[in-house]
N, C-alpha and C positions, 0 to 999 in steps of 0.2 A: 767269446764272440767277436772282440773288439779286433783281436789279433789274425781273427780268420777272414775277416772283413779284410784288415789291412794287407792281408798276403794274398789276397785277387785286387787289390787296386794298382790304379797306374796314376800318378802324376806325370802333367805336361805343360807346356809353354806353346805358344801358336802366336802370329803374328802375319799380318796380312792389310787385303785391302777389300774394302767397301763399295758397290757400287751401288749409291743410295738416289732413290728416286722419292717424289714426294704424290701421292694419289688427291687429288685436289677437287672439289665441287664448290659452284658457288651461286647465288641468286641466279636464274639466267641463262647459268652456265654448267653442263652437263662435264663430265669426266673425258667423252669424247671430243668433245671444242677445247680440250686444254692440251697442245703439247708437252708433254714429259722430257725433260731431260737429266743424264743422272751426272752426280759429282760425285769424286772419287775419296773413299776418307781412310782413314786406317782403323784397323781391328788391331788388337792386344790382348792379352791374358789368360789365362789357367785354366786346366780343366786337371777334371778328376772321374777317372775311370774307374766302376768299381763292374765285375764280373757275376753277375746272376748263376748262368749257366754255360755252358759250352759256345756260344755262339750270340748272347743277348749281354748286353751292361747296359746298364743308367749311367749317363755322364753329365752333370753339373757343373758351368763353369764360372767364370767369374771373367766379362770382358770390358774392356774402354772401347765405344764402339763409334765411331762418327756418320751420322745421319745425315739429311737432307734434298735436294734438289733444285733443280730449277726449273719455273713451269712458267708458260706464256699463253696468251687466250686474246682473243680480238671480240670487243662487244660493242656492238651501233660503233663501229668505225676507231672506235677508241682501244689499244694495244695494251695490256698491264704482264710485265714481267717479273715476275717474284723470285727468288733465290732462299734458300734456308740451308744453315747449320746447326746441326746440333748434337753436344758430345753427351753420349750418354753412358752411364754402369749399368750393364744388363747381366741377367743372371738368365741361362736358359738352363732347360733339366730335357735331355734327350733321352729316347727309350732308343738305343741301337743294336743292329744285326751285323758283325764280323763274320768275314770266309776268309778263312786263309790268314798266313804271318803267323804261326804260332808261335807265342814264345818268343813276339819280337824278332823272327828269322823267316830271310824267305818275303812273297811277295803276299798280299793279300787285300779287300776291298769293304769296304760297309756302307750302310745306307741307316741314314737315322730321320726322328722326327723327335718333335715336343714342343712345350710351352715355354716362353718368357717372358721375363719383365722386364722392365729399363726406369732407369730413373736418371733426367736428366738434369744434369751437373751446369751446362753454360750455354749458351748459342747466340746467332746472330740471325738476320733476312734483313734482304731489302727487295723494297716494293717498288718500280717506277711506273709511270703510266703515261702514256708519248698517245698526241693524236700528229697523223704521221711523221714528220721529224720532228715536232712541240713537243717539253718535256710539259707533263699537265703539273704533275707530284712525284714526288719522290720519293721514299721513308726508308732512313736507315737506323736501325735500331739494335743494342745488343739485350737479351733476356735478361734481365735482371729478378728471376726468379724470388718471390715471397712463398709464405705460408699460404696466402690467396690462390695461390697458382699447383696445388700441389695435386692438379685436379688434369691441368697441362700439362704439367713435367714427368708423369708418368707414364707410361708406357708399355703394349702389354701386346701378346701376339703370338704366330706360331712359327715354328721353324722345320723346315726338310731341307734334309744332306744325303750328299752321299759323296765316295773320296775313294783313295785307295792309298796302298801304304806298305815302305822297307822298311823290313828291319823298324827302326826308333824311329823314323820319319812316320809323316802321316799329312797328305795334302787332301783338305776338307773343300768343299763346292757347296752352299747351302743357299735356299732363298727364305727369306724373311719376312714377313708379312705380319702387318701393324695392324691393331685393330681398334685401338682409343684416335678418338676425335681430338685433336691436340687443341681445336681452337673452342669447343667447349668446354663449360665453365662446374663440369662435374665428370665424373668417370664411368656414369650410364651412360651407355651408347643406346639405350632405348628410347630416350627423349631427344635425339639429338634433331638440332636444327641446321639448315645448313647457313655461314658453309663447314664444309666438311677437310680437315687437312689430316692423310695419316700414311706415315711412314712405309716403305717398299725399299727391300735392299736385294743385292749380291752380293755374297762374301766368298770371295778364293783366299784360304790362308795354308799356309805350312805350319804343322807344328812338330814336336818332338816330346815324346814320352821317354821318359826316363824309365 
């Protein structure tokens, strides 16, 4: 079984960029009062294709993925602009559809979805808050992630792609969408209070199957 598994699988490498937004609520302050802006991070790492049936694989990968954004809001006159980084190891498991390329020849395209998780590894933000050119506060801070926080640091969500692909290339197009509350202090999203911080990305990467 092990051997017939292994002779419908594909290892790859992919390597790309991120275009990470951060979805933010807060006392006050609704989703729609927050300007979004996204910052650019890198994607990296593995996957592994394994072949179901003629046109379906599960593909499990294994990425270094950089998160975050920068968001701005104006409330009674007073401006607070936040920025966040953060490197995460995500592991997502896609259920994917291929047309065409067979056999690694030739052109052909897919369209995937599934779940992930992220557990993060290190980060940064900073917070300022200006009433109009006055700086009020300021806070810059790096994560220093404990056992306490292991409630933050993880990360969990759903993923849709779709891409097309020569031969051993394969250029993936996916959105990403977080769904733990980073700034509560357990990993129910049913009790949550706000505010609310949780991760939104674009990933364009290339990769290559061997």
């Amino acid at each position: 079984m092990l051997l017939a598994a292994t002779s419908f699988a594909q290892f790859g490498i992919k390597a790309g960029a991120n275009f990470a937004t951060m979805a933010e609520e807060g006392e006050g302050v609704s989703r729609d009062d927050i300007d979004n802006r996204s910052i650019t991070g890198a994607v990296v790492g593995l996957t592994f294709e394994m072949n179901i049936a003629d046109i379906i694989s599960i593909q499990p990968e294994l990425l270094y993925s950089q998160s975050g954004g920068s968001n701005t809001y104006t409330l009674l006159g007073t401006t607070t602009k936040s920025k966040y980084k953060i490197n995460y190891l995500e592991l997502p498991v896609l259920a994917k559809l291929k047309f065409g390329n067979a056999n690694q020849e030739g052109f052909g395209f897919h369209i995937a979805a599934g779940p992930w998780i992220g557990y993060a590894l290190n980060g940064h933000s900073n917070r300022k808050t200006t009433v109009g050119e006055t700086i009020i506060s300021e806070v810059d801070q790096d994560y220093s992630f404990d056992d306490q926080d292991n409630a933050k640091r993880l990360n969990y969500g759903m993923i849709g792609a779709a891409g097309i692909s020569f031969g051993h290339l394969v250029f993936d197009l996916r959105y990403n969408y977080g769904f733990n509350n980073l700034l509560d202090n357990d990993a129910d999203n049913n009790n949550d209070n706000k505010p609310v911080l949780q991760t939104r990305g674009i990933a364009l990467t290339l990769g290559y199957n061997f």
